[in-house]
C-alpha beads as a LAMMPS data file, in Angstrom:
LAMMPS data file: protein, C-alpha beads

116 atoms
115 bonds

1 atom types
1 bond types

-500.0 500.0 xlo xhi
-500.0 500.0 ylo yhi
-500.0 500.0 zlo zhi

Masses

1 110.0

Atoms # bond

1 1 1 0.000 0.000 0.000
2 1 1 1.205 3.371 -0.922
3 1 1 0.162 6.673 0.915
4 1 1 0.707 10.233 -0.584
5 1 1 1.353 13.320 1.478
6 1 1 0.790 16.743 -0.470
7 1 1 2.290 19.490 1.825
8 1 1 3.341 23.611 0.749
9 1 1 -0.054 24.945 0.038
10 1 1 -1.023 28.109 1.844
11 1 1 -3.009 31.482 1.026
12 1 1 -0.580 34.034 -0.929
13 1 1 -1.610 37.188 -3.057
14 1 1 -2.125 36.715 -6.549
15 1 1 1.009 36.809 -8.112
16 1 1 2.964 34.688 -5.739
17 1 1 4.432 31.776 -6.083
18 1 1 4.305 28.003 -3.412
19 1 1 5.937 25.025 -4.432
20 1 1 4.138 21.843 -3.068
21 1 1 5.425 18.593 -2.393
22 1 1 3.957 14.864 -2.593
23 1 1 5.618 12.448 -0.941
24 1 1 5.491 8.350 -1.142
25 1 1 5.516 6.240 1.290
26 1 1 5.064 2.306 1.250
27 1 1 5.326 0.344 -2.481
28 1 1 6.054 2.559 -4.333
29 1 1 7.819 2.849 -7.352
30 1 1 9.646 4.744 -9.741
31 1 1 8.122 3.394 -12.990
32 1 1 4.979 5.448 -12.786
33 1 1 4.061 8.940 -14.535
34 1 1 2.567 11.044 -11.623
35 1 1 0.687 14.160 -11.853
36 1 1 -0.744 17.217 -9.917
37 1 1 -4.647 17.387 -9.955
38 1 1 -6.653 19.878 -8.386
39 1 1 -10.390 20.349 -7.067
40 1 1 -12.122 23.923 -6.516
41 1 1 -15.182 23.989 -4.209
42 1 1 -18.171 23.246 -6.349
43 1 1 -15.641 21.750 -9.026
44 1 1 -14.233 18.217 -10.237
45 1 1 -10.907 17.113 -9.709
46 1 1 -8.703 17.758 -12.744
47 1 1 -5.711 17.081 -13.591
48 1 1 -3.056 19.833 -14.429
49 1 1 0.139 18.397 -14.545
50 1 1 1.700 15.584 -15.198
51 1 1 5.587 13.965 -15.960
52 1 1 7.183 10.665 -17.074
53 1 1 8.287 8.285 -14.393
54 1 1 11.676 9.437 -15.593
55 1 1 10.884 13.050 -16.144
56 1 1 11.473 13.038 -19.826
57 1 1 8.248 14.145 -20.544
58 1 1 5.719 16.861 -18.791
59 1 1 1.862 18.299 -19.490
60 1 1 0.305 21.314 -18.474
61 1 1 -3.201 22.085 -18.669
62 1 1 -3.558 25.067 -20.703
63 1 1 -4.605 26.911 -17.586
64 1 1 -1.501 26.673 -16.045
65 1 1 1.403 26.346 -19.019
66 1 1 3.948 28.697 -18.679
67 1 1 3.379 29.510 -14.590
68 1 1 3.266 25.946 -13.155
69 1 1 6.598 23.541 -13.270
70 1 1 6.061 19.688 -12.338
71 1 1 9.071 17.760 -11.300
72 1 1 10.053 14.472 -9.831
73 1 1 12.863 12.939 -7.563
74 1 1 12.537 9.479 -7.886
75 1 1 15.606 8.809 -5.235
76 1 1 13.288 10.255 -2.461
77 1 1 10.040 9.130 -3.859
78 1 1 8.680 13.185 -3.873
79 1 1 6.979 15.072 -6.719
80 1 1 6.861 18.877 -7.227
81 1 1 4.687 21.561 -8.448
82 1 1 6.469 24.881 -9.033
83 1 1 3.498 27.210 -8.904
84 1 1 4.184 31.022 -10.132
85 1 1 2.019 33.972 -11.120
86 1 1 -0.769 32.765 -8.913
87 1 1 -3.955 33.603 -9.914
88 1 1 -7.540 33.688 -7.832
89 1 1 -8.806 30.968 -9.875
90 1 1 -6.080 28.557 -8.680
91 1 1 -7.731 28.471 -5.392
92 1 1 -8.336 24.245 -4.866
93 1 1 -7.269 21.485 -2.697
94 1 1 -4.021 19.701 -4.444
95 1 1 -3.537 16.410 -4.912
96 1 1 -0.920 14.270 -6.596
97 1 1 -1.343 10.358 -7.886
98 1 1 -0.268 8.347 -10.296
99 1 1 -1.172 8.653 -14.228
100 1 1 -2.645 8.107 -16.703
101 1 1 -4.281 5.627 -14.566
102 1 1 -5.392 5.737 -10.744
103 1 1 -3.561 3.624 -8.949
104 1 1 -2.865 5.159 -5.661
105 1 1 -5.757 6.028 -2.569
106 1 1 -5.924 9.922 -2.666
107 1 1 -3.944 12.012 0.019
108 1 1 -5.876 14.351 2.560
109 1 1 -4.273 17.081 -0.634
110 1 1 -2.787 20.716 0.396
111 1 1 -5.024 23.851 0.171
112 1 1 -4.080 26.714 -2.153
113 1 1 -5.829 29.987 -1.109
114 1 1 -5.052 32.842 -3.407
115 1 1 -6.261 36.194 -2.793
116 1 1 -6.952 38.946 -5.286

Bonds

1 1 1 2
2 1 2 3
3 1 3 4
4 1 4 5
5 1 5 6
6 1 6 7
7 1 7 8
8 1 8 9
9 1 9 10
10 1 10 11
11 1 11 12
12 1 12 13
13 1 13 14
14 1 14 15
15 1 15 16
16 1 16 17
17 1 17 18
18 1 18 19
19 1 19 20
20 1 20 21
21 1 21 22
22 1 22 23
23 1 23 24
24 1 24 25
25 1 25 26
26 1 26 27
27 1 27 28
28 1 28 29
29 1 29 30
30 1 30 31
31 1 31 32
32 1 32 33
33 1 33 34
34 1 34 35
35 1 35 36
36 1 36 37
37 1 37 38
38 1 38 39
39 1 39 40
40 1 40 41
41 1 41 42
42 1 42 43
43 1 43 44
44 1 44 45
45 1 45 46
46 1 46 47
47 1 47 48
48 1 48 49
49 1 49 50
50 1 50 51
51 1 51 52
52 1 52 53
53 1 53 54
54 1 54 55
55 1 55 56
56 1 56 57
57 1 57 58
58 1 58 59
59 1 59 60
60 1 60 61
61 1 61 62
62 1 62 63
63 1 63 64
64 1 64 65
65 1 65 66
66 1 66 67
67 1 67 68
68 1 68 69
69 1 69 70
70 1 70 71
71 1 71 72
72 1 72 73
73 1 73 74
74 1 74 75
75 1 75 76
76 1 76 77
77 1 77 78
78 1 78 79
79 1 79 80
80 1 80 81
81 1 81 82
82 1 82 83
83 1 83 84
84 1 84 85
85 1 85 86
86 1 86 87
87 1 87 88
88 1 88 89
89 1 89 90
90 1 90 91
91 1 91 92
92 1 92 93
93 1 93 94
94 1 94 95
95 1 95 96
96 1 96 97
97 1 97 98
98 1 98 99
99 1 99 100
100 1 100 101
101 1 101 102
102 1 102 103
103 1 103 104
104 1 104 105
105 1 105 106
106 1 106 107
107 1 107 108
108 1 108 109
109 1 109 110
110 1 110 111
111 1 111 112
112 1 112 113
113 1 113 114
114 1 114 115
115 1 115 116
């Protein structure tokens, strides 16, 4: 069993930055894409980000390209999401799993609060 831990969220100004972090515990393993998804109150859970289990490859929702950065360390089973240029509408609980395909339990995710 694996269990994720999303941590870094916080309320900031629009225009800020926060980095999160997700980390692994348990069976995990390398071999996996993973990605960043979030959910907005009165919204479904999307994904916007996701890499390669080797980092070769990234995606960004179109929502987010060119402010958000997704990257991995596979040594210490933790995945980031480089979040700049904040905007209000980026306000959601954070979550990470694995992708394309769910294979992980959710994590309790990280709030993002951004203020305008």
């Amino acid at each position: 069993q694996v269990q994720l831990v999303e941590s870094g969220g916080g309320l900031v100004q629009a225009g800020g930055s926060l980095r999160l972090s997700c980390a692994a515990s348990g069976r995990t393993s390398s071999s996996y894409g993973m990605g960043w998804a979030r959910q907005a109150p009165g919204k479904e859970r999307e994904f916007v980000a996701d890499i390669s289990w080797n980092g070769g490859h990234t995606y960004y929702a179109d929502s987010v390209k060119g402010r958000f950065t997704i990257s991995r360390d596979n040594a210490n089973n933790t995945l980031y999401l480089q979040m700049n240029s904040l905007e209000p509408e980026d306000t959601a609980v954070y979550y990470c799993n694995t992708v394309p395909y769910i294979l992980y339990d959710w994590g309790q995710g990280t709030q993002v609060t951004v203020s305008s």
